[in-house]
Structures are given as C-alpha cells and as structure tokens.
N, C-alpha and C positions, 0 to 999 in steps of 0.2 A: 233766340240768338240768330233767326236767319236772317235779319236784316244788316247785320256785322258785316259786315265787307270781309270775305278770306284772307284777302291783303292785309288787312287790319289787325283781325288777328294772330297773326303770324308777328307779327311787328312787337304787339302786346305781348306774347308769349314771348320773342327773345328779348326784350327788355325787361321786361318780369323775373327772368331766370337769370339775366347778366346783372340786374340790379337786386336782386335778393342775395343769391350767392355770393359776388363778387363781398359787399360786405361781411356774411358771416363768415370767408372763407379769411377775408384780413383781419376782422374781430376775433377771431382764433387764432391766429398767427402772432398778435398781439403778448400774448400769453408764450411765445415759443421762438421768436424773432429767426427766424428759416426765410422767409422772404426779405427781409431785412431787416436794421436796427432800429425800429418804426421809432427811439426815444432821440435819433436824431434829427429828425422832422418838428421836433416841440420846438419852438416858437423861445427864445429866451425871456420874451415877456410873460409867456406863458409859466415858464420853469419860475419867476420871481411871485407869481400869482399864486402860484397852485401849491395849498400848503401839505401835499405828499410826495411821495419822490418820484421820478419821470416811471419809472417802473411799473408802480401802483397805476398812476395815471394815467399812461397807455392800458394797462388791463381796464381801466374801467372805460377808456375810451373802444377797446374793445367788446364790451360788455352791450354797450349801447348798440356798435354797428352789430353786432349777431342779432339784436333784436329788432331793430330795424330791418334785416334783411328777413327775420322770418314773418314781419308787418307785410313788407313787399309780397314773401311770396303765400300770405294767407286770405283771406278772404276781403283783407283791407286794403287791399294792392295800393288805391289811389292814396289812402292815408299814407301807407309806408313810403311811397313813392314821393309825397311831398316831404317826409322824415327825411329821406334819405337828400334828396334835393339842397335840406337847407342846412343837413351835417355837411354835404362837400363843397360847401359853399363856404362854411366856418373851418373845413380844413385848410379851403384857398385862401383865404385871410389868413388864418395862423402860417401855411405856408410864405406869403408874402413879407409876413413881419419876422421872417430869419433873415433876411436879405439877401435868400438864394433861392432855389426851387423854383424858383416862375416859372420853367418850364411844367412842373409838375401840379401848380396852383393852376397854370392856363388849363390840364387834363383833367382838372377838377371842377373848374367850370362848364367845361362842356361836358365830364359826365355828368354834373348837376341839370343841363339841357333836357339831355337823355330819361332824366327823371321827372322832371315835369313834363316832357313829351308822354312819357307813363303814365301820369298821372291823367293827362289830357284825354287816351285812349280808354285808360278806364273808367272817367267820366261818361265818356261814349258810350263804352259795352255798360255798361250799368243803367244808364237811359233806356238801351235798348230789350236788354233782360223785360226791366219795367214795362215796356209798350207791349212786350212778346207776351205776358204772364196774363 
C-alpha cells in the first residue's frame, strides 16, 4: 500500500466509516423511530405496493441498510459502496414520488456521489494492494 497517496487514504477511510455507519446506524433506528418517523418518508405508491404495513416495511428496509453498511465497512468496501449508492438513489426516487422531500431526495443524491466516489477509491487501493503483493 505505499503507492496510495495518504491523501487518499484518509478520504477512503472517512467515506468508509460515514458511509458504513451512517447506514447501520438509520437501519436500526428504523426499528425505534428516535431519529424520526422514518414511515412518513414511504412513498404513497409505495404504501399501495407493498403488501405489509409501513412498520414491517421500514424494518426490513432497515434490515437491508445495517447490512449494507456492514458490506461497506468489511472487506467488500467497493461492493458495499456500490450497494449503498444505488439504495439512495431508490430512496430519492421514492422520496420524489411523495411530492415533498426534494430537499432530502437532492441529500440523497449527492450522498449517493459520495458512494461511488468510495467505490472509485477503493477500486484504486485494491489495484494497488495487487501491484504492492
């Protein structure tokens, strides 16, 4: 890993840890609603789809983000990191089709960035492992 640029690193490491955690730490809250009522963010198209009730359905939309974030921060960073990428991309969508939140779908897009920038980086550091070994 000496060919990794420090700067690089450092980047990868707080994306790594702002994008693994941030997830498992809302995928549990899902389950406890302390950060908010995360069942009024579903989507009404969503609520006429989805044949369990918004409760269920947040837990299990919780379920998915803790495991994606523990993808992120495990040995499959770039995998998780594309995981995570294309859940908040599908939560900007569902946010969209409530006909509010755009401020929160646009915070979801650019975290969605932020994760393919992760994934980018650890593209890198994993090329370079390989050259280094």
């Amino acid at each position: 890993m000496t060919d990794f640029d420090g700067r690089l690193n450092a980047g990868w490491w707080a994306l790594r840890i702002g994008l693994g955690m941030g997830p498992i730490i809302t995928g549990i809250d899902k389950f406890f609603n302390k950060l908010t009522d995360w069942g009024m963010y579903l989507s009404p198209i969503a609520t006429k789809i989805v044949p369990v009730s918004t409760t269920t359905f947040m837990r299990g939309v919780g379920v998915v983000e803790i495991l994606a974030g523990l993808i992120v921060l495990s040995r499959w960073t770039k995998l998780g990191s594309y995981i995570v990428m294309l859940w908040l991309v599908g939560i900007a969508v569902n946010l969209l089709t409530t006909g509010m939140f755009y401020d929160l779908a646009m915070r979801d897009v650019e975290i969605a960035i932020g994760a393919f920038a992760l994934s980018q980086l650890a593209a890198v550091r994993e090329q370079t492992r390989t050259k280094g070994e």
